[in-house]
C-alpha positions in Angstrom: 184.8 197.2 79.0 188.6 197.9 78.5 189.0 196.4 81.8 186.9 193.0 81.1 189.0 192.9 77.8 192.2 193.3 79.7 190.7 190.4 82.6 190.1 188.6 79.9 193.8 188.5 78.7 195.4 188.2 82.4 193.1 185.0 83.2 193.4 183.9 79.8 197.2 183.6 80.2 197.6 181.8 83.9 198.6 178.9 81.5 200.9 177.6 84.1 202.1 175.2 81.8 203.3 177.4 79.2 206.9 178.0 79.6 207.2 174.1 80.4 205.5 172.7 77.8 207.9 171.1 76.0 210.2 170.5 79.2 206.8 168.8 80.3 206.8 166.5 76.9 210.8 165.6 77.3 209.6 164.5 81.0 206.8 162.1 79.6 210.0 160.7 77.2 208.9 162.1 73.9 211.6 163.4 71.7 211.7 166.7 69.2 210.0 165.1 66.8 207.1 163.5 68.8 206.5 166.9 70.0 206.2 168.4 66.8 204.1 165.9 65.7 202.0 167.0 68.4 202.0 170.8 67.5 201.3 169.8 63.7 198.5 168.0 65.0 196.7 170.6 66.6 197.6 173.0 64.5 196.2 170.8 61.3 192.7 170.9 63.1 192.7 174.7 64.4 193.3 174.9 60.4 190.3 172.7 60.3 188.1 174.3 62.7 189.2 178.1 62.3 187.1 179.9 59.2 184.1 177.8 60.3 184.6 178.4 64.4 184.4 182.6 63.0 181.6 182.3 61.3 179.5 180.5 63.7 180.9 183.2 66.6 179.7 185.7 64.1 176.2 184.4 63.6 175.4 182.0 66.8 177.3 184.6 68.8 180.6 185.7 69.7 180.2 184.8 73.8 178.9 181.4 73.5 182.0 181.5 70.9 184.1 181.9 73.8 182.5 180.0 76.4 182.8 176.7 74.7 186.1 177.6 73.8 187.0 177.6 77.7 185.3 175.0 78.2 187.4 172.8 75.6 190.7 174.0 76.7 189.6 173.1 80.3 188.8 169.8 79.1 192.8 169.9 77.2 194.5 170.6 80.5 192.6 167.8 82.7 193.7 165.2 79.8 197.2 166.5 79.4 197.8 166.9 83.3 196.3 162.7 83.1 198.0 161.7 79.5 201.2 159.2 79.6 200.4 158.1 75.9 200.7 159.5 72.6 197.4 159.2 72.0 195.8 161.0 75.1 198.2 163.8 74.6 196.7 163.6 70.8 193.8 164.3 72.6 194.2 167.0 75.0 195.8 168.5 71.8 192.7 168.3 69.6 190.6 169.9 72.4 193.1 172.7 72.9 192.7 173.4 69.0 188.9 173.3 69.8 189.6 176.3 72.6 192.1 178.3 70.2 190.0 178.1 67.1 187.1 179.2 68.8 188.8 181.6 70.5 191.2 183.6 68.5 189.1 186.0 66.5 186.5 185.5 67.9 187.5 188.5 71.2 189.7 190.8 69.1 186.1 191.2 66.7 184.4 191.9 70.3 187.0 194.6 70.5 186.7 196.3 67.6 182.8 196.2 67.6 183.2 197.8 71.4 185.2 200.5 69.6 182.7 200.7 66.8 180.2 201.5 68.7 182.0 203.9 70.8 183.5 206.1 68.4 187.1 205.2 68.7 188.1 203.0 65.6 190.9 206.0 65.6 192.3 204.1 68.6 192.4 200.8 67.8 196.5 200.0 67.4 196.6 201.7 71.2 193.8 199.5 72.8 194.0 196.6 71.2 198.2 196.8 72.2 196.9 197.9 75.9 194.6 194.9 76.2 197.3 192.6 74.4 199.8 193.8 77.2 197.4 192.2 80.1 197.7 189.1 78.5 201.7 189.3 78.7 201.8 190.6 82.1 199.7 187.8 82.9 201.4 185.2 81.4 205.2 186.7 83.7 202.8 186.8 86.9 202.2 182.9 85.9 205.8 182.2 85.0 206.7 183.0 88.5 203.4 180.6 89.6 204.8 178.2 87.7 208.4 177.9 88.6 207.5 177.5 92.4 205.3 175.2 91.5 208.0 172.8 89.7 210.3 173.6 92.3 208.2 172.3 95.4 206.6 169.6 93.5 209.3 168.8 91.8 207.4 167.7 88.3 205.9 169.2 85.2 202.1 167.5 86.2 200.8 169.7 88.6 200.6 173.2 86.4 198.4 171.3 84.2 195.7 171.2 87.0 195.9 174.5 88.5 195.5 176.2 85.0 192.1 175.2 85.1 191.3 177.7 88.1 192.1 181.0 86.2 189.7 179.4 83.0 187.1 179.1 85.4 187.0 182.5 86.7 187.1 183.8 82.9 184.1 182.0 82.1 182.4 184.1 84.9 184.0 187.3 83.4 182.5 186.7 80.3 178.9 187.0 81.9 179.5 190.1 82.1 179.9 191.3 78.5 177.5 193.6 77.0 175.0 191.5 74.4 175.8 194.8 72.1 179.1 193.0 71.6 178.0 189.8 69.2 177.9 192.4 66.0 175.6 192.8 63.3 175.4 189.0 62.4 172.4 187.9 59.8 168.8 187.9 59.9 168.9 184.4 59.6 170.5 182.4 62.3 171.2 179.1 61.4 174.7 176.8 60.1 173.3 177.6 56.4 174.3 181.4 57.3 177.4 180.5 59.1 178.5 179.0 55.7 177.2 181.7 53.8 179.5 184.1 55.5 182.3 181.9 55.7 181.9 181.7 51.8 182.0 185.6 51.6 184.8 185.9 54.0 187.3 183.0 52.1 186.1 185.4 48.5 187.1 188.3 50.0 190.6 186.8 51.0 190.6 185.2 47.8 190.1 188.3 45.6 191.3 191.3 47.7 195.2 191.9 47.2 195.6 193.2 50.9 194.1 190.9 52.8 196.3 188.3 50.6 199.0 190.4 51.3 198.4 190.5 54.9 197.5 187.0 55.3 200.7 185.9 53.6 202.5 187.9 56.5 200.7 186.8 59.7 201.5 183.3 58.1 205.2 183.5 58.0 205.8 186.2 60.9 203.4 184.5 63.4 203.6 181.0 61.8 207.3 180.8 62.8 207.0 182.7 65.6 204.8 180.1 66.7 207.1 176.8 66.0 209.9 178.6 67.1 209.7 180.1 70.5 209.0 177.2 72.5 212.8 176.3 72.1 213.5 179.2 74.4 213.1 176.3 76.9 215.7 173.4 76.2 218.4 176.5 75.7 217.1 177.5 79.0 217.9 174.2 80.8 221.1 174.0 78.9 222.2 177.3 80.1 221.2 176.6 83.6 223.5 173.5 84.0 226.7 176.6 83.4 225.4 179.3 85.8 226.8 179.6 89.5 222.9 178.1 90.7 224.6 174.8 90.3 226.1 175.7 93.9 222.6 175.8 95.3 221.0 172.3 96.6 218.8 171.8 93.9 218.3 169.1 91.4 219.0 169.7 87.6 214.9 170.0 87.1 214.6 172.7 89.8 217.6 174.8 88.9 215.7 174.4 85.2 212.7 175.7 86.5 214.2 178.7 88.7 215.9 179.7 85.5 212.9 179.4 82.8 210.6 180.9 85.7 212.7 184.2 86.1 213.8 184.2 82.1 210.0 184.0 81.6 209.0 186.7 83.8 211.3 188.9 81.9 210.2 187.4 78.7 206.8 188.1 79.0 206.8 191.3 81.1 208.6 193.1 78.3 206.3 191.4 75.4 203.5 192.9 77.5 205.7 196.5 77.5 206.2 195.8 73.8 202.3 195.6 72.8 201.3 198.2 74.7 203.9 200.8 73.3 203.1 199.2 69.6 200.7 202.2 68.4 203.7 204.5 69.8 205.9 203.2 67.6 203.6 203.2 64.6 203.4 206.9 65.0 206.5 207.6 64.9 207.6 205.5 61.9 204.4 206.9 59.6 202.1 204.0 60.6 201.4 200.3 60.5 202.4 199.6 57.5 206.4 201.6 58.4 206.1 199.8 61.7 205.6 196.0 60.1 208.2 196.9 57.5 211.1 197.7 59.9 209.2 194.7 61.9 210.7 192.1 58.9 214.1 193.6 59.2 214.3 193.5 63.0 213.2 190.2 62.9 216.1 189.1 60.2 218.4 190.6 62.2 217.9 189.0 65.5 217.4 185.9 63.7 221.3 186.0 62.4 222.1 187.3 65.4 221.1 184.0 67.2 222.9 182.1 64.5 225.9 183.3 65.5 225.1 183.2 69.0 224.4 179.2 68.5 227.9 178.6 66.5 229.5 180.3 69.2 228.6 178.4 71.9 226.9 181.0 74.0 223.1 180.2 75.4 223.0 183.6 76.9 222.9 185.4 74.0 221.2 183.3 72.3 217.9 183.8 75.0 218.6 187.4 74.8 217.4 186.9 70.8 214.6 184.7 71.5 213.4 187.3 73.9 214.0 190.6 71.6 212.0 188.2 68.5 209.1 188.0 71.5 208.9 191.4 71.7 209.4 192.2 68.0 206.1 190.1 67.1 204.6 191.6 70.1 204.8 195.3 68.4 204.1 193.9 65.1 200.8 191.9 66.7 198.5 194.9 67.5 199.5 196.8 64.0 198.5 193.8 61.7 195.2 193.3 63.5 194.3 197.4 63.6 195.2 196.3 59.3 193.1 193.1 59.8 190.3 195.5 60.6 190.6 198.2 58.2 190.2 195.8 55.4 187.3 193.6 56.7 183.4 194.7 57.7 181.5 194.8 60.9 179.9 191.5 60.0 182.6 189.4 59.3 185.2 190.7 61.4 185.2 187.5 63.7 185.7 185.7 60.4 188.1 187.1 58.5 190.4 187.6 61.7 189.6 183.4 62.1 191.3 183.2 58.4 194.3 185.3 59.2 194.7 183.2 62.5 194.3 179.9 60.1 197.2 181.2 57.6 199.4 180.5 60.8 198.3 177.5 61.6 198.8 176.2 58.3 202.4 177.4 58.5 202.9 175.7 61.9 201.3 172.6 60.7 203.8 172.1 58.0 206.9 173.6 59.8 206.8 172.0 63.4 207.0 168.6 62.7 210.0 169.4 60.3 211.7 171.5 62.5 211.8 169.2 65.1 213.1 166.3 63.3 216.0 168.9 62.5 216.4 169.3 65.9 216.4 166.1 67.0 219.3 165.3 64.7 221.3 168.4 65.6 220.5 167.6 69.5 222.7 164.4 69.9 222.2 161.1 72.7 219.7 163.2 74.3 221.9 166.2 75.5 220.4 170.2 75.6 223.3 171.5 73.9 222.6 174.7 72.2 224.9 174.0 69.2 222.0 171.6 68.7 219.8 174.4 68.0 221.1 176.2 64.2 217.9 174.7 62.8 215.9 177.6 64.7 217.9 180.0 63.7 218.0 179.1 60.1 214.2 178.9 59.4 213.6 182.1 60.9 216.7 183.6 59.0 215.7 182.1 55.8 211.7 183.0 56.3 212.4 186.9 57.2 214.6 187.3 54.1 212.4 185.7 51.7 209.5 188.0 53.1 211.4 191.1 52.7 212.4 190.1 49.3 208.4 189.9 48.5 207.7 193.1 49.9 210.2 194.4 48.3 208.7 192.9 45.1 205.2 193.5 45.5 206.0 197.2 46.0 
């Protein structure tokens, strides 16, 4: 099964669209702001859709959970691949928050009933970072796709139609998970149980100081995480435009997309290094909690660090922070689910992990669309400059001290 659950991730992850996205939004004339208008939108309704989407994997079953999930985000890519409006692209939006709330606890619960029932809770940091890895190595392996893609087509469109291949062939994977997999759901299957356990789960957030605890972290690690990353690509194209490929017969677009292509490979192969070597370091600093501790200071760090990187005028350094950040939350990642787990049951595992996974969105809700009207004013007539940038920095500066300041508080 380890090697379904690591399929799972590599197909899941052939989002050739991905390190593009918002190069692909700029192309259809939409500024900072549209765009995050567009990833508060989605995020408000996997915020929406997440507690109830667990609960219903958890009772109606966790691999018709993920099925339909597929199916929506297939759906997503058809209409953003086809969308030259704001609303279509609202659209393809809302049915990619259909896919990722149906999907985001839904598989790590299958993973840690798999290990239940095998014996090896003990392991679950390690396999949960080794299957987490798959899905980074996939997503470098597509980067590479993805950049000869722009380069021969020459636009952003055609990534959105081959990602529906690799979805595809996931959907068959999933055939071939073991029933044993759904859990111990209820007696009873029906939506009045669905909200029954989504009651218990929301209680047992509600009441139980570590989940809140840990909730309250995934939502500002992962939250900004989230809104943040996906400027790795305009400082990409700006630092393109300065490197000696400007010599090569390309266009501005295709030198763009050699760069983000390779950056990206880099990017997500050592995010896929840093998941799987996550229960490694947890054993050497004392455990999950150590690890996540020296996570928050690691992450203020590299946060100033980019800062400075931004005042100075130097793009290079600044992608060299955006990718240690990836592969800070990608060590992090795999600790706070194995805590996720230790604090919730067998029953509501798809649930509770759907909560944690809604703490985020709520964060990105509320941060994206802000954050980009800050960019837009710091980016001005248009141009990539990566002075335009500080905003980035400054959220995720401001966010990692204020969190270390509460740990420090609450211990």
């Amino acid at each position: 099964m380890i090697r379904r659950f690591s399929l799972y991730g590599f197909l899941k992850n052939q989002r050739y669209f991905e390190p593009f996205l918002i190069l692909a939004f700029l192309e259809k004339g939409l500024t900072f702001l549209d765009i995050g208008l567009l990833v508060g939108f989605r995020e408000i309704w996997v915020l929406v859709l997440e507690i109830p989407s667990g609960a219903v994997a958890d009772v109606f079953g966790r691999r018709r959970s993920m099925i339909f999930s597929f199916l929506s985000y297939i759906v997503s890519f058809v209409l953003f691949a086809l969308a030259s409006s704001m609303a279509l692209l609202m659209t393809a939006m809302f049915f990619f928050a259909v896919g990722d709330a149906f999907r985001t606890g839904t598989h790590k619960a299958m993973i840690f009933e798999w290990l239940r029932l095998e014996n090896r809770l003990d392991e679950r940091t390690q396999v949960y970072g080794f299957t987490r890895s798959w899905s980074k190595f996939g997503s470098a392996i597509s980067s590479l796709v993805a950049a000869a893609l722009v380069m021969i087509s020459g636009t952003f469109t055609v990534i959105f139609w081959l990602s529906v291949v690799p979805y595809i062939l996931n959907l068959i994977n999933f055939l071939g998970y073991s029933k044993s997999l759904e859990g111990d759901g209820p007696d009873e299957v029906n939506l009045v149980a669905a909200m029954r356990l989504t009651g218990r789960a929301l209680k047992e957030s509600a009441t139980k100081a570590r989940l809140r605890g840990l909730i309250l972290e995934s939502m500002m690690l992962e939250g900004v995480f989230k809104v943040t990353s996906g400027y790795l690509q305009p400082v990409l194209m700006s630092l393109a435009l300065t490197l000696p490929l400007m010599m090569w017969d390309l266009s501005a677009d295709q030198r763009g997309a050699l760069v983000v292509g390779l950056v990206y490979f880099l990017y997500f192969l050592l995010m896929g290094f840093a998941s799987q070597r996550a229960h490694q370091w947890a054993h050497r600093l004392g455990g999950e909690e150590a690890l996540t501790r020296a996570m928050w200071i690691g992450n203020l760090v590299v946060f100033l660090l980019m800062g400075w990187a931004i005042k100075a005028g130097m793009p290079a350094l600044v992608v060299v922070a955006f990718i240690v950040l990836g592969m800070v939350q990608n060590t992090f990642r795999p600790a706070q689910i194995t805590r996720f787990n230790k604090e919730s049951t067998a029953d509501m595992g798809a649930t509770i992990l759907s909560i944690e996974s809604q703490s985020k969105s709520l964060a990105a809700a509320v941060l994206a669309p802000l954050l980009g009207w800050t960019v837009d004013k710091g980016v001005s007539g248009g141009e990539l400059s990566v002075s335009g940038f500080w905003p980035v920095a400054a959220l995720g500066a401001s966010v990692s001290a204020l969190m270390m300041l509460y740990r420090l508080r609450g211990k």
